[in-house]
C-alpha distance (Angstrom), angle and dihedral (degrees) to the residues before:
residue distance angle dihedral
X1 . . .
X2 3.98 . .
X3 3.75 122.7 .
X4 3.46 124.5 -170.5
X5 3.56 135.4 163.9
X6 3.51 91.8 -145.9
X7 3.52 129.8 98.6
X8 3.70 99.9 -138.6
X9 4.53 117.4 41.9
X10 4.09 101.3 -142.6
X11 3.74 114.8 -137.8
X12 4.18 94.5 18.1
X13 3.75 125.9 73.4
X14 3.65 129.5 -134.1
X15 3.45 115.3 -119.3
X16 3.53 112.1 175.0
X17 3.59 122.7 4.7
X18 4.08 112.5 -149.9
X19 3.42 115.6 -175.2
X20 4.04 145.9 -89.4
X21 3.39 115.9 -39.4
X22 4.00 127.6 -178.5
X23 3.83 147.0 172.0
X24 3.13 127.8 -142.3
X25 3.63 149.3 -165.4
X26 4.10 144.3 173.1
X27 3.71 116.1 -151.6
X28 3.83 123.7 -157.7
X29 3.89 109.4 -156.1
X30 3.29 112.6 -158.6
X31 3.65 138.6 -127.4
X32 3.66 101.2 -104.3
X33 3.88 94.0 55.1
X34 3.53 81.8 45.0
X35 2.99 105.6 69.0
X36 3.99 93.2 28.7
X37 3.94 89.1 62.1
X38 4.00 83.9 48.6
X39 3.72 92.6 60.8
X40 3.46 94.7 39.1
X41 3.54 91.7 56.6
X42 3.68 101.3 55.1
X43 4.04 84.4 59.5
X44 3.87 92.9 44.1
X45 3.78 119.1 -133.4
X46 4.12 132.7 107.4
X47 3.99 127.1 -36.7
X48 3.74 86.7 -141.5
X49 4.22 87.6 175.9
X50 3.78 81.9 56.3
X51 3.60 102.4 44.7
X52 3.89 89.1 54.9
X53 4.01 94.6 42.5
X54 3.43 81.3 47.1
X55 4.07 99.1 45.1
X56 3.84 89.9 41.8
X57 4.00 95.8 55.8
X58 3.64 85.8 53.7
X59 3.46 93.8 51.9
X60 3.88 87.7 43.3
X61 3.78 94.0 52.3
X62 3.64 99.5 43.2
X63 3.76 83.6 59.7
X64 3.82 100.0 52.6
X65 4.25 79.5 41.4
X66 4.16 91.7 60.2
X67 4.21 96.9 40.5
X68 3.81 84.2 56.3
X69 3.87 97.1 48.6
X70 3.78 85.2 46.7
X71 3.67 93.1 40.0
X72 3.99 81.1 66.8
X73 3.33 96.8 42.4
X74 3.95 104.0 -86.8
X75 3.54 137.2 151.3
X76 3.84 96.0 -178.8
X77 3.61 142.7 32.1
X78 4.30 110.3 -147.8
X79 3.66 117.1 -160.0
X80 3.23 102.5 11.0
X81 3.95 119.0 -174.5
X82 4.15 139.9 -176.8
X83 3.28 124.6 -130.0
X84 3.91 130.4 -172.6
X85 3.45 135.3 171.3
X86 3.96 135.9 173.4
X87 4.02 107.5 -114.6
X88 3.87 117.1 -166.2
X89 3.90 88.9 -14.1
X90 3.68 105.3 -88.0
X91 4.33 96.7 47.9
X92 3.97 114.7 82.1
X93 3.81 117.9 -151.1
X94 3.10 112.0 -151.1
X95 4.31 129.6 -176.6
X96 3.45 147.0 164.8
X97 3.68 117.6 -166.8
X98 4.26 132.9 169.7
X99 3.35 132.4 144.2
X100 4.21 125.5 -76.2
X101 3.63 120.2 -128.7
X102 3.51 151.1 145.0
X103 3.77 126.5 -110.7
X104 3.45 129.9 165.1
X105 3.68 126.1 -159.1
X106 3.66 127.1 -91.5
């Protein structure tokens, strides 16, 4: 699977374009690292338990982003985009979205 977060894939041609795909994910985080990122931030410095929760949901939604492209019939995903949003304060949305298609190399 190819994603770009370009509009345009140089050196393929898009053949059929087939829609918006996404993945998608909602994160809990939970008290402890709650409260650890709280102290951390008075003193400044990375949330390194963030950054990976963080890192890992992207990973996780750019997963569930490429079995749906190829679930249509894709081979690549074209401007593909995150999104995340804070949902009831302590849950993490967190998606990537783009549009599925099928290219083929030139």
């Amino acid at each position: 699977m190819i994603i770009t977060t370009t509009n345009d894939l140089p050196g393929y041609a898009v053949e059929e374009v087939l829609g918006e795909v996404f993945g998608l994910t909602v994160r809990s985080r939970n008290v402890g690292s709650q409260l650890g990122a709280g102290l951390k931030s008075l003193v400044g410095g990375e949330l390194k338990g963030m950054t990976k929760a963080l890192s890992d949901s992207r990973a996780q939604v750019i997963e569930r982003l490429s079995e749906e492209a190829q679930s249509r019939g894709g081979n690549a995903v074209l401007a593909m985009r995150f999104d995340t949003s804070e949902m009831g304060g302590t849950w993490t949305e967190i998606c990537a979205y783009g549009t599925a298609a099928r290219v083929r190399k030139l």
